[in-house]
GUKE-608372 format. One record per atom (N, C-alpha, C): residue number from 0; atom name; x, y, z. Coordinates in pm, 1 decimal, always signed. Layout:
<sites>
[NUM; "CA"; [X; Y; Z]]
...
</sites>
This chain:
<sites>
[0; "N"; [+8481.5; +26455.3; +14971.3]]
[0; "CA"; [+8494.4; +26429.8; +14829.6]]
[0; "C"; [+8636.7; +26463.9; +14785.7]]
[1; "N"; [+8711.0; +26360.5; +14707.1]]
[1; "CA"; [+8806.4; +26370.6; +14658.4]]
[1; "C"; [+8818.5; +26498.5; +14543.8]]
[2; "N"; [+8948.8; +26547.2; +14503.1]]
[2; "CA"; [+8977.2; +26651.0; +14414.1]]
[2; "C"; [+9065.4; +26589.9; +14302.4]]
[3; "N"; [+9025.3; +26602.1; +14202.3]]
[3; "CA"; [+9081.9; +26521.8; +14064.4]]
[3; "C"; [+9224.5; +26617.4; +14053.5]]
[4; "N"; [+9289.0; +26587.9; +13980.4]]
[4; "CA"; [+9399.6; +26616.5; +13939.5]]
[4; "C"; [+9370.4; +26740.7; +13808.4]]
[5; "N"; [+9285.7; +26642.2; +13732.6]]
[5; "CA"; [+9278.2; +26711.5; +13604.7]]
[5; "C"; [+9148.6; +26742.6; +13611.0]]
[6; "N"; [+9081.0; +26766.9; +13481.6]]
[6; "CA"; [+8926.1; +26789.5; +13453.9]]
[6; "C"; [+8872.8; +26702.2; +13366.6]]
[7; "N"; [+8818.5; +26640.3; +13378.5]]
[7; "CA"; [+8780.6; +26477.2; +13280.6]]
[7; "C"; [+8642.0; +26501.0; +13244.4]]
[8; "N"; [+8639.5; +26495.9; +13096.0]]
[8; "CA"; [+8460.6; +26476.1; +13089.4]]
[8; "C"; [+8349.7; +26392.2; +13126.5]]
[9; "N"; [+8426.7; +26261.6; +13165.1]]
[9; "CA"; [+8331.1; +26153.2; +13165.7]]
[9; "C"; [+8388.1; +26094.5; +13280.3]]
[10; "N"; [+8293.6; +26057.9; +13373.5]]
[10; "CA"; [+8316.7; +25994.6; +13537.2]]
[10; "C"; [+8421.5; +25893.9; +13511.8]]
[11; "N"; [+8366.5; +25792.8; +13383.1]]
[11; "CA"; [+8397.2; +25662.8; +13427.1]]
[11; "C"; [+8558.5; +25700.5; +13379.5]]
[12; "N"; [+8633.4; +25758.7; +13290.7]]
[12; "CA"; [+8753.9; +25729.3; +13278.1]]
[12; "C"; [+8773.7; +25783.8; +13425.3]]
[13; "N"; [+8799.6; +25869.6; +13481.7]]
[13; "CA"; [+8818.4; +25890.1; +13589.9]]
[13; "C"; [+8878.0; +25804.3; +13682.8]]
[14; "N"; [+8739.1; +25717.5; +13753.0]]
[14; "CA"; [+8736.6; +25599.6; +13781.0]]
[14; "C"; [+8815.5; +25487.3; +13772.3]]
[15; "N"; [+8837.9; +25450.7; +13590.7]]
[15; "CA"; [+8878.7; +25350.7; +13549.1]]
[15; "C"; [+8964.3; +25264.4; +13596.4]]
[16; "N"; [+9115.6; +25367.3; +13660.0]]
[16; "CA"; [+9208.0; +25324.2; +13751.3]]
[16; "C"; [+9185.2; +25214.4; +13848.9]]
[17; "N"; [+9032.3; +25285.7; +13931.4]]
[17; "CA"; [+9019.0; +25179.4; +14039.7]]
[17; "C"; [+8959.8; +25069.2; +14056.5]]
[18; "N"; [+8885.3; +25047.7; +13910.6]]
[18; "CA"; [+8777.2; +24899.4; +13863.3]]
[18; "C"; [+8868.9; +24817.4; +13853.7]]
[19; "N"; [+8811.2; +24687.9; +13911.9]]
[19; "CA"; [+8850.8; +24578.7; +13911.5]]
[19; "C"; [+8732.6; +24486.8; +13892.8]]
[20; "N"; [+8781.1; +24450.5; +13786.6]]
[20; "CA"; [+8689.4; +24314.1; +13732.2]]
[20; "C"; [+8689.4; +24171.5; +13793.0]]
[21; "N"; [+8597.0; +24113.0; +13827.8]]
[21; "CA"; [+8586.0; +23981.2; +13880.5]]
[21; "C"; [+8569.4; +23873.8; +13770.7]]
[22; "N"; [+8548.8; +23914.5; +13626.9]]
[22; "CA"; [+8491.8; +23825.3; +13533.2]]
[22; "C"; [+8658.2; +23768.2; +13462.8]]
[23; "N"; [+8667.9; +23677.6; +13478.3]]
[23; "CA"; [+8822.5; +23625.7; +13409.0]]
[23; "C"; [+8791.3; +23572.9; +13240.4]]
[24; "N"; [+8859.6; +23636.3; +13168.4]]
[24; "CA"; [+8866.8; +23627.0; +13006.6]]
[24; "C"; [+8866.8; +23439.3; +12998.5]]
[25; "N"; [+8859.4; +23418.8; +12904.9]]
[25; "CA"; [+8830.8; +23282.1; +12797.6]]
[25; "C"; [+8965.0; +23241.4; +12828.4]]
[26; "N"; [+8997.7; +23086.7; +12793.6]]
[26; "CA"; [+9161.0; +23090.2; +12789.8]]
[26; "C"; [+9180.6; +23092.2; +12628.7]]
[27; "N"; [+9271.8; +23078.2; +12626.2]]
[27; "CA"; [+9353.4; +23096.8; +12497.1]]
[27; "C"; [+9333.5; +22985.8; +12390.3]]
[28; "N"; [+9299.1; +22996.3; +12302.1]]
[28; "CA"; [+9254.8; +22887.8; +12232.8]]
[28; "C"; [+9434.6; +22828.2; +12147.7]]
[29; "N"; [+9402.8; +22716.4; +12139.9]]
[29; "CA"; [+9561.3; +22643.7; +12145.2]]
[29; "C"; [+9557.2; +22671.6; +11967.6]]
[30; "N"; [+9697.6; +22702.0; +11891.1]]
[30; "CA"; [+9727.0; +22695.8; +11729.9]]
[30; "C"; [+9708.4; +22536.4; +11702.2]]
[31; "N"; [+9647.4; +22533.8; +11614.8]]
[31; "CA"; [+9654.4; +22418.8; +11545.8]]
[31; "C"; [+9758.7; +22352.8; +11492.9]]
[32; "N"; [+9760.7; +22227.2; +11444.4]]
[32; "CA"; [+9980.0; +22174.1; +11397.2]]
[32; "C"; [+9983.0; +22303.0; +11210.9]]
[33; "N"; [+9799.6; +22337.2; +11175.1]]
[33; "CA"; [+9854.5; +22377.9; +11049.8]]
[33; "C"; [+9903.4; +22511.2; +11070.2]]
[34; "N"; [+9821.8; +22572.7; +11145.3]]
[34; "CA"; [+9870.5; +22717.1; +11203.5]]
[34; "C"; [+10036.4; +22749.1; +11234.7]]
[35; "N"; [+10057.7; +22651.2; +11298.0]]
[35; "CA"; [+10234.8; +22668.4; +11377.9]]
[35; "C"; [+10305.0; +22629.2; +11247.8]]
[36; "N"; [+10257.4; +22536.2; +11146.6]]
[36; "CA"; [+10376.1; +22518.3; +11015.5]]
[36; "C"; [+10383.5; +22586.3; +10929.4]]
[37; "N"; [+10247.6; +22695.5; +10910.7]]
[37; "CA"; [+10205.9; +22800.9; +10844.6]]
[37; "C"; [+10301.7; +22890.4; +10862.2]]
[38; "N"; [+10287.2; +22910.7; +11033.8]]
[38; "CA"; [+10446.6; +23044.9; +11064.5]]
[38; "C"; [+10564.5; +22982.7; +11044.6]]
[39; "N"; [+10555.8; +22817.6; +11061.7]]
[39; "CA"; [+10745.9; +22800.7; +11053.9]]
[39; "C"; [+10754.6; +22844.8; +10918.0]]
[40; "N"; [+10666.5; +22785.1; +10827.4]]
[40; "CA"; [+10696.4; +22798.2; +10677.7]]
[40; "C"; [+10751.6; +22928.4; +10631.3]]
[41; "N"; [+10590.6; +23061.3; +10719.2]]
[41; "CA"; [+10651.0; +23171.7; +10674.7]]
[41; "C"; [+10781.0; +23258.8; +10747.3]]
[42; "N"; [+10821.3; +23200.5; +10838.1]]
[42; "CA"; [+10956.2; +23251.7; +10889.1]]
[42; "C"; [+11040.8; +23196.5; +10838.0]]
[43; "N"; [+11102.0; +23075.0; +10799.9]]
[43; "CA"; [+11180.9; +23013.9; +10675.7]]
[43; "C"; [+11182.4; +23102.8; +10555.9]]
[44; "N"; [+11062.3; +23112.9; +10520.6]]
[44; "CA"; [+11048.0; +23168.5; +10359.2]]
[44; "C"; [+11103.3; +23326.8; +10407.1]]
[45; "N"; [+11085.7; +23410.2; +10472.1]]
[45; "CA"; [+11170.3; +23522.8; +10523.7]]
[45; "C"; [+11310.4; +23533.3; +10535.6]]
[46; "N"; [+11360.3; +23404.9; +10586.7]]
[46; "CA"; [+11508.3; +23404.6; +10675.1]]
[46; "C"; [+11590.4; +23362.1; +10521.6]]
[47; "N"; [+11505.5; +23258.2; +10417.8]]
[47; "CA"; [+11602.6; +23242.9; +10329.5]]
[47; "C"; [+11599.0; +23324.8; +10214.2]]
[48; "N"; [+11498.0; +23431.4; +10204.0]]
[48; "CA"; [+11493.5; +23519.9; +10125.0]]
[48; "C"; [+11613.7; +23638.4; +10158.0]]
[49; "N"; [+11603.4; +23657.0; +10306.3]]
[49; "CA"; [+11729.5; +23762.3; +10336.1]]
[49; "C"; [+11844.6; +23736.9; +10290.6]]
[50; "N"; [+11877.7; +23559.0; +10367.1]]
[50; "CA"; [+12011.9; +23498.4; +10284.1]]
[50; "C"; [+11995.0; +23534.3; +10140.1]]
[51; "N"; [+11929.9; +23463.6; +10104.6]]
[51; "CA"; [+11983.7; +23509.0; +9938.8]]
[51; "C"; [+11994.1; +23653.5; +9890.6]]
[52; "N"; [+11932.7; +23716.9; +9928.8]]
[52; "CA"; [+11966.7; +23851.3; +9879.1]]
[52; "C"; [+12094.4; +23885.4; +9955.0]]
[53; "N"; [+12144.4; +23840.9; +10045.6]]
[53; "CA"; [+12252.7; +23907.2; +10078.9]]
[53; "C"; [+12380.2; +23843.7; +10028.7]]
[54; "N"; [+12361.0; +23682.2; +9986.2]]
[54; "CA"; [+12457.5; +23623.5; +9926.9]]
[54; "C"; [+12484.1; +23706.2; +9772.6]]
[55; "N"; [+12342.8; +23724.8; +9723.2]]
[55; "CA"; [+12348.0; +23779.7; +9568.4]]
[55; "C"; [+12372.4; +23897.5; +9552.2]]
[56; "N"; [+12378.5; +23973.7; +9681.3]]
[56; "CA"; [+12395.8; +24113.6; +9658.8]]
[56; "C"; [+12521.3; +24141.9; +9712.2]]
[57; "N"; [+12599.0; +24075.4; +9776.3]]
[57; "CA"; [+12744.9; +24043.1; +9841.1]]
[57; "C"; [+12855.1; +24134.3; +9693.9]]
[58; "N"; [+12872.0; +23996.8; +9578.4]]
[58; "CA"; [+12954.1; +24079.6; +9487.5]]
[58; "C"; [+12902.2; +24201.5; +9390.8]]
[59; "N"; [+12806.0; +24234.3; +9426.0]]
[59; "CA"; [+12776.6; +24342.6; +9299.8]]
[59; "C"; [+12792.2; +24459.2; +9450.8]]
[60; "N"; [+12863.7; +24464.1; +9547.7]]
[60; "CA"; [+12876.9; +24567.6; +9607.2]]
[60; "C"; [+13022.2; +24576.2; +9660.6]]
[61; "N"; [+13087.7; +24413.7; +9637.6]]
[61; "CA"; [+13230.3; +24439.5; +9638.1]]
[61; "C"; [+13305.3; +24506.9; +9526.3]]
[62; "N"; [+13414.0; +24567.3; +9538.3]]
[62; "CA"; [+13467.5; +24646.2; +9407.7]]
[62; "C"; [+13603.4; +24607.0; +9360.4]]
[63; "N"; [+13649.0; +24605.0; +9273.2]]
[63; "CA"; [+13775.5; +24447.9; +9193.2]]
[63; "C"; [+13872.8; +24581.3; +9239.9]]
[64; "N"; [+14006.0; +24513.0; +9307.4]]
[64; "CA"; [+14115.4; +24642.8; +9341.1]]
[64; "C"; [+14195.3; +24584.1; +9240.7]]
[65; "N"; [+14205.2; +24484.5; +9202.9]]
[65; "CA"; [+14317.5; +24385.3; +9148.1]]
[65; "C"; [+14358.5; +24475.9; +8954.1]]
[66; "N"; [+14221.6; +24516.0; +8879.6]]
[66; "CA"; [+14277.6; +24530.9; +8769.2]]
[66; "C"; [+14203.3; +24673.9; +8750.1]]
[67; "N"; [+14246.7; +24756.5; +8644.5]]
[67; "CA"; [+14171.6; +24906.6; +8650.4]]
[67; "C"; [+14085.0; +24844.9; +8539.3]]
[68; "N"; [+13972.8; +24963.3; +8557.3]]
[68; "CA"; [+13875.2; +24923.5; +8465.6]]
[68; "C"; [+13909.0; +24964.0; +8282.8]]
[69; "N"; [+13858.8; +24855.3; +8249.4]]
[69; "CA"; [+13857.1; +24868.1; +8101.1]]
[69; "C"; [+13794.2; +25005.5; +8000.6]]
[70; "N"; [+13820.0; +25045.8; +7937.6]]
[70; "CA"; [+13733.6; +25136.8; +7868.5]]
[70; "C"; [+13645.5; +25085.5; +7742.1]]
[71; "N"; [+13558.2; +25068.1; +7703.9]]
[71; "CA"; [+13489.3; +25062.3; +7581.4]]
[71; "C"; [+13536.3; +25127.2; +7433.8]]
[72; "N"; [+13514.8; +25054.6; +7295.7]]
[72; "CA"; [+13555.7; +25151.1; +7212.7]]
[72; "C"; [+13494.3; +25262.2; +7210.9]]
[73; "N"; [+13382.5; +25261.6; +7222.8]]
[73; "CA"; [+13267.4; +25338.8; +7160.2]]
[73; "C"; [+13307.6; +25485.2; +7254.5]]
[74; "N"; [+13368.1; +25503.0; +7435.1]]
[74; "CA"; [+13387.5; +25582.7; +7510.4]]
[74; "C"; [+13574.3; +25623.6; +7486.4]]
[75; "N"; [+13620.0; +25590.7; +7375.9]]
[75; "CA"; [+13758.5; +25656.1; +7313.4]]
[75; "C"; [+13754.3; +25770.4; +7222.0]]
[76; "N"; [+13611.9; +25774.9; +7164.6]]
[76; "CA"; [+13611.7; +25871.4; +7088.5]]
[76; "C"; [+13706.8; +25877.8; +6953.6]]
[77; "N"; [+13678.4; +25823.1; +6828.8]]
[77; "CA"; [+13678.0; +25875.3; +6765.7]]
[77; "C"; [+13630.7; +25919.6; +6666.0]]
</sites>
């Protein structure tokens, strides 16, 4: 009789390692044309949402070197 490594409660994990199944799974059932346009659609609708946020968020994170900023009246105080 073999000597386990560890202490296992239950035979079959034990085991499990050395089962081999003879029964072969289902095949794969094929996507349908609506299924596959479903994901192109929703990977499009992803890819051009990033673009745009990154086009729209491009100048509100560039900063103007060219002129100093203006002051307001109201922040002159008087």
């Amino acid at each position: 009789m073999f000597r386990r490594r560890e202490p296992v409660p239950f035979a079959f994990v034990a085991e499990a390692d050395r089962f081999r199944s003879n029964v072969t799974p289902p095949p794969r059932r094929r996507a349908s044309f609506g299924e596959i346009a479903g994901r192109w659609l929703l990977g499009l609708t992803l890819v051009a949402g990033l673009a745009a946020a990154l086009i729209l968020g491009t100048p509100a994170l560039s900063t103007t070197s060219g002129t100093p900023a203006q002051q307001s009246q109201a922040s002159q105080g008087h």
